[in-house]
N, CA, C and O atoms as a GROMACS GRO file, in nm:
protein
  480
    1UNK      N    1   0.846  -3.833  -4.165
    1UNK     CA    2   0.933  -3.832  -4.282
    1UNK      C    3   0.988  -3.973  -4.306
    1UNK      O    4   1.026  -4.032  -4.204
    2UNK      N    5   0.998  -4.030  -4.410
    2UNK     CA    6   1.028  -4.147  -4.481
    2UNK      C    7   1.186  -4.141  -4.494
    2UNK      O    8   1.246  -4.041  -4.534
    3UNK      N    9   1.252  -4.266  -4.451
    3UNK     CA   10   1.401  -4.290  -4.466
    3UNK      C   11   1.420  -4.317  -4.607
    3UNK      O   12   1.331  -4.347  -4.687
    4UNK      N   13   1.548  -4.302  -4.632
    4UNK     CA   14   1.628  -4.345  -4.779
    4UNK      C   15   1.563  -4.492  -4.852
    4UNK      O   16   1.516  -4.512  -4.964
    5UNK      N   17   1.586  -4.593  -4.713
    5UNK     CA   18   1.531  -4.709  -4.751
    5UNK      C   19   1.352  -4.718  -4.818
    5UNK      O   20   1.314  -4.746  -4.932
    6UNK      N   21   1.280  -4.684  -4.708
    6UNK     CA   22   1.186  -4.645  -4.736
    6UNK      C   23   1.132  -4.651  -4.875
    6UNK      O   24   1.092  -4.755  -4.928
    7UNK      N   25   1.136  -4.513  -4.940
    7UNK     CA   26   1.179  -4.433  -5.057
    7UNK      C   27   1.202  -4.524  -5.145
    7UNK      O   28   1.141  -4.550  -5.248
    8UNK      N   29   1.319  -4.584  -5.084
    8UNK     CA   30   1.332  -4.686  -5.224
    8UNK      C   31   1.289  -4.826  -5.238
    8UNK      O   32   1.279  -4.878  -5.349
    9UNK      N   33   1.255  -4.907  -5.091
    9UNK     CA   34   1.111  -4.987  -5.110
    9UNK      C   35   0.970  -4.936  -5.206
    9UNK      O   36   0.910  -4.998  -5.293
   10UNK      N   37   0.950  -4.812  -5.158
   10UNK     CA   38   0.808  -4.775  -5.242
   10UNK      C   39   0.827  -4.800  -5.365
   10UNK      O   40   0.756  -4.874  -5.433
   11UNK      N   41   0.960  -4.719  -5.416
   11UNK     CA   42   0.968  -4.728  -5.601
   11UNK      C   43   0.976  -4.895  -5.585
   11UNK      O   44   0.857  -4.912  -5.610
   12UNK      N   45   1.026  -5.030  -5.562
   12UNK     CA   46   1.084  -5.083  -5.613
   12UNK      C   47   0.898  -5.216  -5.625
   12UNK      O   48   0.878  -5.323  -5.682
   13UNK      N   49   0.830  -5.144  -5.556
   13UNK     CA   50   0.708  -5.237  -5.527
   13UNK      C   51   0.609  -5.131  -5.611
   13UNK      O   52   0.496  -5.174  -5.590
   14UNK      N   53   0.600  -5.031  -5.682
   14UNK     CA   54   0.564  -4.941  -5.776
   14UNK      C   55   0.621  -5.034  -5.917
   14UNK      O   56   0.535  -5.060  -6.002
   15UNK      N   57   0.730  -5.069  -5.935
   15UNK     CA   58   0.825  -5.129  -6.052
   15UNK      C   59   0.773  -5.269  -6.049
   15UNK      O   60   0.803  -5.338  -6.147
   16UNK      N   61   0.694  -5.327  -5.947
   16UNK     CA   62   0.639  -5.476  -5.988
   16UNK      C   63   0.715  -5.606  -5.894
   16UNK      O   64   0.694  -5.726  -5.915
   17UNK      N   65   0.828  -5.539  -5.765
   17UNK     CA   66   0.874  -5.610  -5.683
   17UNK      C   67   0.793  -5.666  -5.604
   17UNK      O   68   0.718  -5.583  -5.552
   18UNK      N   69   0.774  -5.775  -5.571
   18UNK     CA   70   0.691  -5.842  -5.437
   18UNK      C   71   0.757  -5.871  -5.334
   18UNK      O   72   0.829  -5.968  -5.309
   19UNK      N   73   0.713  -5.732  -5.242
   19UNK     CA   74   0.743  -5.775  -5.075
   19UNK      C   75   0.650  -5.767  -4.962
   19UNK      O   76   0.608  -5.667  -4.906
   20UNK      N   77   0.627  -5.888  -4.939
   20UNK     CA   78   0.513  -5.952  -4.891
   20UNK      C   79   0.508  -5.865  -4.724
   20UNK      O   80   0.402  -5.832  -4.669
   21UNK      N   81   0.626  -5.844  -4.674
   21UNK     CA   82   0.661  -5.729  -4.559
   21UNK      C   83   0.738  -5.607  -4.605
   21UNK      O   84   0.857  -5.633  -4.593
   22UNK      N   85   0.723  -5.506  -4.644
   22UNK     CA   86   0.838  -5.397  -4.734
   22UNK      C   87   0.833  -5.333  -4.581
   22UNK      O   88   0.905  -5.234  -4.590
   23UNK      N   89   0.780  -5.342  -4.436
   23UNK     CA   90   0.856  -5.289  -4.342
   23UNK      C   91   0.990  -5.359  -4.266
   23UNK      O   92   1.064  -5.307  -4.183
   24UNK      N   93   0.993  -5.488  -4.322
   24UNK     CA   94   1.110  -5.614  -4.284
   24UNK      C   95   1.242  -5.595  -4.317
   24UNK      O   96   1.343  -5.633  -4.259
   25UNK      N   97   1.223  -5.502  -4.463
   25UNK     CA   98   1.376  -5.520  -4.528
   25UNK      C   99   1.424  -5.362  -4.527
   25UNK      O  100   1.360  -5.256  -4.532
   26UNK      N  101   1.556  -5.391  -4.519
   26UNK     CA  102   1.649  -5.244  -4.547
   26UNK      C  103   1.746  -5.260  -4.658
   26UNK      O  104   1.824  -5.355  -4.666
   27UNK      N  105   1.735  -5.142  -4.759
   27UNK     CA  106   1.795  -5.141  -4.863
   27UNK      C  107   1.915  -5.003  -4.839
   27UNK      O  108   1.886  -4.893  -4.791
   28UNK      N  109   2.054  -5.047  -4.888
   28UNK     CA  110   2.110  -4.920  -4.827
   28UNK      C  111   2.121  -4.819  -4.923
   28UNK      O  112   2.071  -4.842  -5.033
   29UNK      N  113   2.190  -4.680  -4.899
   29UNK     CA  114   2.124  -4.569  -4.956
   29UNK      C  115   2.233  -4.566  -5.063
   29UNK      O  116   2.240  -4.460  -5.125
   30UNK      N  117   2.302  -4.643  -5.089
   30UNK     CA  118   2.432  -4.636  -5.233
   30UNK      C  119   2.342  -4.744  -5.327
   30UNK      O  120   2.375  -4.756  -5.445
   31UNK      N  121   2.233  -4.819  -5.274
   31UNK     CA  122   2.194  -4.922  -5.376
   31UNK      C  123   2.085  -4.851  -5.507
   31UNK      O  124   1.989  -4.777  -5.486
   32UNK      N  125   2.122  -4.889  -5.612
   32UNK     CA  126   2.041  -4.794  -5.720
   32UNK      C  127   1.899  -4.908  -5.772
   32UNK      O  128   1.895  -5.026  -5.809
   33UNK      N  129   1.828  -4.836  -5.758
   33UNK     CA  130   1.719  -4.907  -5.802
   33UNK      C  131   1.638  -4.988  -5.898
   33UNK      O  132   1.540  -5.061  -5.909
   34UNK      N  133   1.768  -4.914  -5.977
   34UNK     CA  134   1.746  -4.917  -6.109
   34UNK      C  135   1.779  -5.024  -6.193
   34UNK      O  136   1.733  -5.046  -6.306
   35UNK      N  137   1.893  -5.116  -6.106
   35UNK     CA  138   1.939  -5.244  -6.097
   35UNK      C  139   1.886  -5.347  -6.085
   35UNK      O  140   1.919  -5.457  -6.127
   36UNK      N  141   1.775  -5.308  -6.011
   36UNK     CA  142   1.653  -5.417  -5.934
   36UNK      C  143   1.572  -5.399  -6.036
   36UNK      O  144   1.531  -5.290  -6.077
   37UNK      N  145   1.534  -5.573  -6.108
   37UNK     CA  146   1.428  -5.596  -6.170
   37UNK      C  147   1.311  -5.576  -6.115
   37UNK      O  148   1.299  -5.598  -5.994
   38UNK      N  149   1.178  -5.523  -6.207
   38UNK     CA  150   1.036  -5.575  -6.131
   38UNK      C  151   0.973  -5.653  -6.167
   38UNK      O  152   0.860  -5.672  -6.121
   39UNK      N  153   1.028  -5.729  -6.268
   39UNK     CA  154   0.971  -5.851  -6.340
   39UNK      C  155   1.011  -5.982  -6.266
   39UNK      O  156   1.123  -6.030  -6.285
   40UNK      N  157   0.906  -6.053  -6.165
   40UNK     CA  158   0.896  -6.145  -6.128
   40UNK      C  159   0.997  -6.164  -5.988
   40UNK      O  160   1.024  -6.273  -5.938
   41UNK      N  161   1.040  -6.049  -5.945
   41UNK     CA  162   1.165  -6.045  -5.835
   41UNK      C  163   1.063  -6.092  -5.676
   41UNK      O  164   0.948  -6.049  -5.687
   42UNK      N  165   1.074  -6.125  -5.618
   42UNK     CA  166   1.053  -6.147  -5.486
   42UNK      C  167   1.122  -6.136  -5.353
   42UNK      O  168   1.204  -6.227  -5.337
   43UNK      N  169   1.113  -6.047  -5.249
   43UNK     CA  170   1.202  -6.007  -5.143
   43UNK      C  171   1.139  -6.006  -5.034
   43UNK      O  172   1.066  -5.919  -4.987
   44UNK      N  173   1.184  -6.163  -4.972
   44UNK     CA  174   1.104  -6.188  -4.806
   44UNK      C  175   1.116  -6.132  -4.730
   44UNK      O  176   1.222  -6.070  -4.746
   45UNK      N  177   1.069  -6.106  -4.638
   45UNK     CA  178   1.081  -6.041  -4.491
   45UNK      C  179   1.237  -6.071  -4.443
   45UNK      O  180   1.292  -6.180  -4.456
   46UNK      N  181   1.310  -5.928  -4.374
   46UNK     CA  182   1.353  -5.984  -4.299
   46UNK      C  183   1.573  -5.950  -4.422
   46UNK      O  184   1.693  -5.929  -4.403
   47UNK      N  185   1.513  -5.962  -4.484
   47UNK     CA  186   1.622  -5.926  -4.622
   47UNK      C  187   1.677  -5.772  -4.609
   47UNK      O  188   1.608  -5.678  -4.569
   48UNK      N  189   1.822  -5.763  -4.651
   48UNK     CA  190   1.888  -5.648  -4.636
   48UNK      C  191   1.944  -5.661  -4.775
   48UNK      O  192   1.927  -5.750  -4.858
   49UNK      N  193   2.009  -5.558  -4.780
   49UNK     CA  194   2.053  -5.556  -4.933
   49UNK      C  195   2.145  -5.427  -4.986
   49UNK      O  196   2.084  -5.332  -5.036
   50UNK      N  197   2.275  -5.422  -4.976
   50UNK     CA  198   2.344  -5.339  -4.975
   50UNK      C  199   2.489  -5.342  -5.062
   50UNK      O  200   2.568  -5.434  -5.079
   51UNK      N  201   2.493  -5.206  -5.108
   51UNK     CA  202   2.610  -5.201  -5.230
   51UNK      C  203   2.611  -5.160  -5.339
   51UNK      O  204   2.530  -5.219  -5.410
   52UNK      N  205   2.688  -5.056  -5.405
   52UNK     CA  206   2.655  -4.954  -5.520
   52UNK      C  207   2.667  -5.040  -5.637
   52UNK      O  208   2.614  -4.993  -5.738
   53UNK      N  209   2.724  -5.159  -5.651
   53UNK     CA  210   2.734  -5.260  -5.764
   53UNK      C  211   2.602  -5.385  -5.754
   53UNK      O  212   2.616  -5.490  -5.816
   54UNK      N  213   2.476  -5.356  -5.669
   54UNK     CA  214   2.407  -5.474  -5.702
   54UNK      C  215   2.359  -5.474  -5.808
   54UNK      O  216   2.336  -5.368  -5.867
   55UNK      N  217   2.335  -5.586  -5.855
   55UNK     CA  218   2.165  -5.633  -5.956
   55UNK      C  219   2.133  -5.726  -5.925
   55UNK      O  220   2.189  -5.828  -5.883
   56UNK      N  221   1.997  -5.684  -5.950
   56UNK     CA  222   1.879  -5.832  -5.916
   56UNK      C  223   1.847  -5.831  -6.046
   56UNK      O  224   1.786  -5.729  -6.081
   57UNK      N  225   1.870  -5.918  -6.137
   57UNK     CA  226   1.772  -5.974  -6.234
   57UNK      C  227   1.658  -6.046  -6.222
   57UNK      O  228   1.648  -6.119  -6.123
   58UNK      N  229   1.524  -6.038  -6.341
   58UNK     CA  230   1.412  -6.068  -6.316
   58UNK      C  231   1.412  -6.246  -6.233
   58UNK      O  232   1.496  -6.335  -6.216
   59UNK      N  233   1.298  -6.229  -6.206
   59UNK     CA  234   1.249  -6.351  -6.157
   59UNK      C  235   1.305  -6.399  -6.072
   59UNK      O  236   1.279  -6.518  -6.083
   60UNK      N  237   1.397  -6.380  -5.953
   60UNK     CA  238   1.523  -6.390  -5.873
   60UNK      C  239   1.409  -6.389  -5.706
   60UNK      O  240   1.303  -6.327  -5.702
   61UNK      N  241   1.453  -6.454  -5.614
   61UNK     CA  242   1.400  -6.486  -5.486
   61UNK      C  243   1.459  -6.494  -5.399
   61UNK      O  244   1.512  -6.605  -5.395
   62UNK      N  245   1.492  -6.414  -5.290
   62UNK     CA  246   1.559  -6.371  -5.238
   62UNK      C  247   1.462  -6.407  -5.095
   62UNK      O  248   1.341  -6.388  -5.099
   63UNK      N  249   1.531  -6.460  -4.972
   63UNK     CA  250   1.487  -6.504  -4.870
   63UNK      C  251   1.379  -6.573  -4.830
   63UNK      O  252   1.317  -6.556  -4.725
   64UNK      N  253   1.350  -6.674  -4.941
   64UNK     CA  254   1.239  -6.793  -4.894
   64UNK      C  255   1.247  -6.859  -4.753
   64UNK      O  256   1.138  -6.882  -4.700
   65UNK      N  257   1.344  -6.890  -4.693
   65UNK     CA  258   1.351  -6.987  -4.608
   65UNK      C  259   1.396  -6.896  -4.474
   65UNK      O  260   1.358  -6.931  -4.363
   66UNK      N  261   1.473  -6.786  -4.490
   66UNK     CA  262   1.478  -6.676  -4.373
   66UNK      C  263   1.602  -6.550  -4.433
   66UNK      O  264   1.657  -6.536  -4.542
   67UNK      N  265   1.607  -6.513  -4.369
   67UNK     CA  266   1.690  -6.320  -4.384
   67UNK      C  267   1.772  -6.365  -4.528
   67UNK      O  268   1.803  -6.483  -4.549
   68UNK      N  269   1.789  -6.303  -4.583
   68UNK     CA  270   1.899  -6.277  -4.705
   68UNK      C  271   1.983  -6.099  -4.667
   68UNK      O  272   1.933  -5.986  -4.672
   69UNK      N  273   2.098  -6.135  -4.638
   69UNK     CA  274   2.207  -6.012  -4.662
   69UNK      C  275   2.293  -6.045  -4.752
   69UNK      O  276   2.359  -6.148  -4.759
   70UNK      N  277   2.292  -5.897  -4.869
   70UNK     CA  278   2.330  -5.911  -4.981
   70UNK      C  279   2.418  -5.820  -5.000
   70UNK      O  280   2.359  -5.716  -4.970
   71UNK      N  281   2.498  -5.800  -5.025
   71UNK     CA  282   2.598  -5.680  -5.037
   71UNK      C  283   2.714  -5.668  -5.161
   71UNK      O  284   2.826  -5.717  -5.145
   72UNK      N  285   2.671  -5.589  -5.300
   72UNK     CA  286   2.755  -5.586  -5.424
   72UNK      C  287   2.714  -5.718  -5.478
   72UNK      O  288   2.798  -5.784  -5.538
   73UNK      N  289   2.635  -5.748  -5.468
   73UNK     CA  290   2.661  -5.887  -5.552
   73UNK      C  291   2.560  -5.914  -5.681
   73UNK      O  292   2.442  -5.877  -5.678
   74UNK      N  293   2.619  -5.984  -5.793
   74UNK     CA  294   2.526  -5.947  -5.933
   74UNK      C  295   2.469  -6.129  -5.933
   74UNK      O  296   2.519  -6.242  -5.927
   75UNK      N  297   2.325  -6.059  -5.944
   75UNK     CA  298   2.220  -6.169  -5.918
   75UNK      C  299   2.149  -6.193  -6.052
   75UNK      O  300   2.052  -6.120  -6.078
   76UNK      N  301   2.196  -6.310  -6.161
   76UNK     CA  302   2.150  -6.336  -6.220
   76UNK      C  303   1.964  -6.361  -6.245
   76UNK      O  304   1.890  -6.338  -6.149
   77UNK      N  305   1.903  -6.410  -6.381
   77UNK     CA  306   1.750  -6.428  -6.377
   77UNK      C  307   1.708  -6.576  -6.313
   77UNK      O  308   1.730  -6.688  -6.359
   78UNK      N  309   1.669  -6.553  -6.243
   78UNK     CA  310   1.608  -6.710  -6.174
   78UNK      C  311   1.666  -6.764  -6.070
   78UNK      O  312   1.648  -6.882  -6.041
   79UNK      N  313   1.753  -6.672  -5.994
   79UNK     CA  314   1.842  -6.726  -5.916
   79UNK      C  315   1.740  -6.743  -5.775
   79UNK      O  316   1.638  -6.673  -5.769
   80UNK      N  317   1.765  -6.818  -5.687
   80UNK     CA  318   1.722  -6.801  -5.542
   80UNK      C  319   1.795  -6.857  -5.454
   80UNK      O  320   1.810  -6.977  -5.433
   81UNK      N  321   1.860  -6.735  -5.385
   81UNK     CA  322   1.901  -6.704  -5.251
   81UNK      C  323   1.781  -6.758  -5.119
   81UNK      O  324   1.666  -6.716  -5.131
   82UNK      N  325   1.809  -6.833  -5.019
   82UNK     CA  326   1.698  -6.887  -4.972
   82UNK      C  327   1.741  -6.804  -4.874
   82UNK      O  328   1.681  -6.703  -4.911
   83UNK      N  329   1.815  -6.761  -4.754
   83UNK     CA  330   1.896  -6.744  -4.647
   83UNK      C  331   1.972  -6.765  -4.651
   83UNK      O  332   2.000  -6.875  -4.699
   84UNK      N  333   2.085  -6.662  -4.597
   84UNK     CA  334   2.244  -6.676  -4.558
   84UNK      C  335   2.272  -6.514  -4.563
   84UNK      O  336   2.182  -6.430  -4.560
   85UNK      N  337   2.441  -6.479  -4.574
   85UNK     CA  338   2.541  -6.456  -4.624
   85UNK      C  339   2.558  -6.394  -4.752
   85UNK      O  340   2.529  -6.492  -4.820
   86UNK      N  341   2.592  -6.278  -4.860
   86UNK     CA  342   2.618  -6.340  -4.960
   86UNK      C  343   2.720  -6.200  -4.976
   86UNK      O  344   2.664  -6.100  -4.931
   87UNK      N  345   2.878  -6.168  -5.038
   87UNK     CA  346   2.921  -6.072  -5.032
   87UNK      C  347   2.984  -6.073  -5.205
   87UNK      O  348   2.998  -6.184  -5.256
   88UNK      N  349   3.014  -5.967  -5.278
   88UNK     CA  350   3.096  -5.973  -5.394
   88UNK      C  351   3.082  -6.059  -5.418
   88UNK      O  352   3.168  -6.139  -5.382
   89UNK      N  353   2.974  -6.105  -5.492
   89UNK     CA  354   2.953  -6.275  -5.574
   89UNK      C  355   2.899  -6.245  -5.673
   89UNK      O  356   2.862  -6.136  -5.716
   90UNK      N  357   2.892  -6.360  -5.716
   90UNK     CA  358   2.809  -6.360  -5.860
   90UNK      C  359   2.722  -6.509  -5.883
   90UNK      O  360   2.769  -6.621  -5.860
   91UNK      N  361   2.567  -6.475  -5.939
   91UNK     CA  362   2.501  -6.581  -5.944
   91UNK      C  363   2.413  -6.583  -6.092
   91UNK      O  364   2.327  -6.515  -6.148
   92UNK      N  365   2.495  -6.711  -6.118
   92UNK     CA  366   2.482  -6.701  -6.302
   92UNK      C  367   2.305  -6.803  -6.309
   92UNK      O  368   2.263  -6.872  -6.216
   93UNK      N  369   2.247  -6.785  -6.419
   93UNK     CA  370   2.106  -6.787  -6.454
   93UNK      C  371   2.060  -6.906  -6.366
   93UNK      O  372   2.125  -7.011  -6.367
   94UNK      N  373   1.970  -6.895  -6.302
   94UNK     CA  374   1.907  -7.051  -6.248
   94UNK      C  375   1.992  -7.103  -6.117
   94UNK      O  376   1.974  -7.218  -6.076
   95UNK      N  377   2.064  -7.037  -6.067
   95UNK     CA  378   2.144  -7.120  -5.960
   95UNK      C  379   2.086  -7.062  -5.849
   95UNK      O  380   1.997  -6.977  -5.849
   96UNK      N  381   2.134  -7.108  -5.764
   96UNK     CA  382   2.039  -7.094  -5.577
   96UNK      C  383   2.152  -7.173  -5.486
   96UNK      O  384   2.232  -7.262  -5.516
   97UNK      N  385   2.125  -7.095  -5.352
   97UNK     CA  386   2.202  -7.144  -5.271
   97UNK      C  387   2.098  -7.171  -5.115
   97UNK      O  388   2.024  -7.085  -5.067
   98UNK      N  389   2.116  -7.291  -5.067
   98UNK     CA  390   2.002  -7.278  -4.951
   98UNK      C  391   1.986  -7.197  -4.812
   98UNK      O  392   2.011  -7.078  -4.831
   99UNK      N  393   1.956  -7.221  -4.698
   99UNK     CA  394   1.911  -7.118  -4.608
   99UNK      C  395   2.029  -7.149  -4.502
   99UNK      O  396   2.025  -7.264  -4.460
  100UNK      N  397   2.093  -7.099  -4.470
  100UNK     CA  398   2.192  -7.041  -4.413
  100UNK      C  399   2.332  -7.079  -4.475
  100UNK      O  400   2.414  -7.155  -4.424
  101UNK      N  401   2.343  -7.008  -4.599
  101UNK     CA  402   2.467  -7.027  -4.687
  101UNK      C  403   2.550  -6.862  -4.629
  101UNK      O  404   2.497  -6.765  -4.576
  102UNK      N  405   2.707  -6.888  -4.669
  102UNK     CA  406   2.803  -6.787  -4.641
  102UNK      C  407   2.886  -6.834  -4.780
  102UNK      O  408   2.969  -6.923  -4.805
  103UNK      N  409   2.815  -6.717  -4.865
  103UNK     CA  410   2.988  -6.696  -4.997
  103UNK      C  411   3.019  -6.626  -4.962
  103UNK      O  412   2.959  -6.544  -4.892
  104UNK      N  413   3.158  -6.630  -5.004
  104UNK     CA  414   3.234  -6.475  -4.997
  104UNK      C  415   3.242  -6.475  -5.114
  104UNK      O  416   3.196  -6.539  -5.209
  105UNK      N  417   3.344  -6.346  -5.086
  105UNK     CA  418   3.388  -6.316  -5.181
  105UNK      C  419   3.451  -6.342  -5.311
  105UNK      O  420   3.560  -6.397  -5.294
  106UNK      N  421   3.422  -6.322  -5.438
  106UNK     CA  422   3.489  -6.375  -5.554
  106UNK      C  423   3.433  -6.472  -5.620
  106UNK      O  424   3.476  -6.495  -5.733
  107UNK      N  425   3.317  -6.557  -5.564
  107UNK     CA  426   3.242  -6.673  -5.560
  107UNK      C  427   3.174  -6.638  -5.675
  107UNK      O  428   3.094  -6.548  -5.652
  108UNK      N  429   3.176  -6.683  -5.810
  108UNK     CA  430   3.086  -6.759  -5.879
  108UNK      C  431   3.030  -6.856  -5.903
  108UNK      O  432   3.110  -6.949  -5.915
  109UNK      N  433   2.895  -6.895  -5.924
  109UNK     CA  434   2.789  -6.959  -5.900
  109UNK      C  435   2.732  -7.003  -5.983
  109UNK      O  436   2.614  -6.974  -6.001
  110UNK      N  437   2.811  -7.105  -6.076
  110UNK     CA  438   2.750  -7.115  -6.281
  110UNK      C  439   2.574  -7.153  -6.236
  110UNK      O  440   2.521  -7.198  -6.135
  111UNK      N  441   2.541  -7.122  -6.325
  111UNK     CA  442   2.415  -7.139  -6.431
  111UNK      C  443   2.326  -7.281  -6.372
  111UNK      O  444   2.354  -7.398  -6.399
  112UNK      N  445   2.246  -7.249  -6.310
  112UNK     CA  446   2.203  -7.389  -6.266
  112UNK      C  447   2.249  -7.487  -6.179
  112UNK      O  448   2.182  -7.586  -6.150
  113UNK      N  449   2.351  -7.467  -6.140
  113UNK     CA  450   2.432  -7.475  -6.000
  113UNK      C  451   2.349  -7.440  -5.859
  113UNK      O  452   2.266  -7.351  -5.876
  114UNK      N  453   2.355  -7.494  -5.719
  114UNK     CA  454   2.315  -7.517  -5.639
  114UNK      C  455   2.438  -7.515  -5.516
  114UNK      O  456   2.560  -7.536  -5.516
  115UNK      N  457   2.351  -7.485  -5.430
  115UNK     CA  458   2.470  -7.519  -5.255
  115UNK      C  459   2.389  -7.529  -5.137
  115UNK      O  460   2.278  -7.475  -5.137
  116UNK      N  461   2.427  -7.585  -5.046
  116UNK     CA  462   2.335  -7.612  -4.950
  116UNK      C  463   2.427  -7.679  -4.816
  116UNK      O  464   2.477  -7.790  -4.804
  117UNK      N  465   2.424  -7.541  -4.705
  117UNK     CA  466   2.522  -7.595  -4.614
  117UNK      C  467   2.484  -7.710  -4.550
  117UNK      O  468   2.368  -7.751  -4.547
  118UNK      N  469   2.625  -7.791  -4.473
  118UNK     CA  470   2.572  -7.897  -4.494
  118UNK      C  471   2.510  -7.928  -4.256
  118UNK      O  472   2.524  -7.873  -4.146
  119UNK      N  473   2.456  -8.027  -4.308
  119UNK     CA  474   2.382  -8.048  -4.217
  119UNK      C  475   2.445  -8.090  -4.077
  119UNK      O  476   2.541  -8.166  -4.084
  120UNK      N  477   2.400  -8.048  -3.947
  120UNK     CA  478   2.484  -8.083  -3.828
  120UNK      C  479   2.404  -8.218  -3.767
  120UNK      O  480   2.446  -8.274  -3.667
   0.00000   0.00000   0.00000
């Protein structure tokens, strides 16, 4: 028998999502699917994704560089999340944050905007 997550990997790679591992990621069972674009979305290995308020808008990339945990947060078109962190945020058209970023909460992310923790 197939979990919640499961279930809703299948629909979301049926809808035109690309996940190059759909056994890598867990989606939790309040997240609606329906939110998630299938136009041009991409979801790496390794990605979680949780919260009754997400959206992924089209064309959006989510864990290029390693894990993405996502939780409530509204994901503008073109955005890419490389790795990190990301809680109650918001990421306006074209912006990205690099691989091991932490927003919190409240964090908006204008339009073509960028972040990238910084280096040790």
């Amino acid at each position: 028998m197939k979990s919640e997550s499961d279930l809703k990997i299948e629909k979301l790679l049926k809808k035109g999502v690309k996940i190059p591992n759909p056994e890598s990621i867990e989606i939790g069972p309040e997240v609606d699917t329906n939110r998630i674009s299938g136009d041009g979305v991409v979801i790496y290995s390794g990605c979680k994704i949780f919260g009754r308020s997400m959206l992924i808008l089209q064309g959006s990339i989510l864990g290029y560089e390693g894990p993405v945990t996502i939780e409530s947060c509204q994901i503008g078109p073109h955005v890419e999340l490389k790795g990190g962190f990301f809680r109650n945020a918001v990421f306006l058209k074209k912006s990205s944050m690099g691989s091991g970023a932490n927003v919190r909460e409240g964090t908006i992310l204008e339009e073509e905007s960028s972040g990238r923790p910084p280096r040790l």
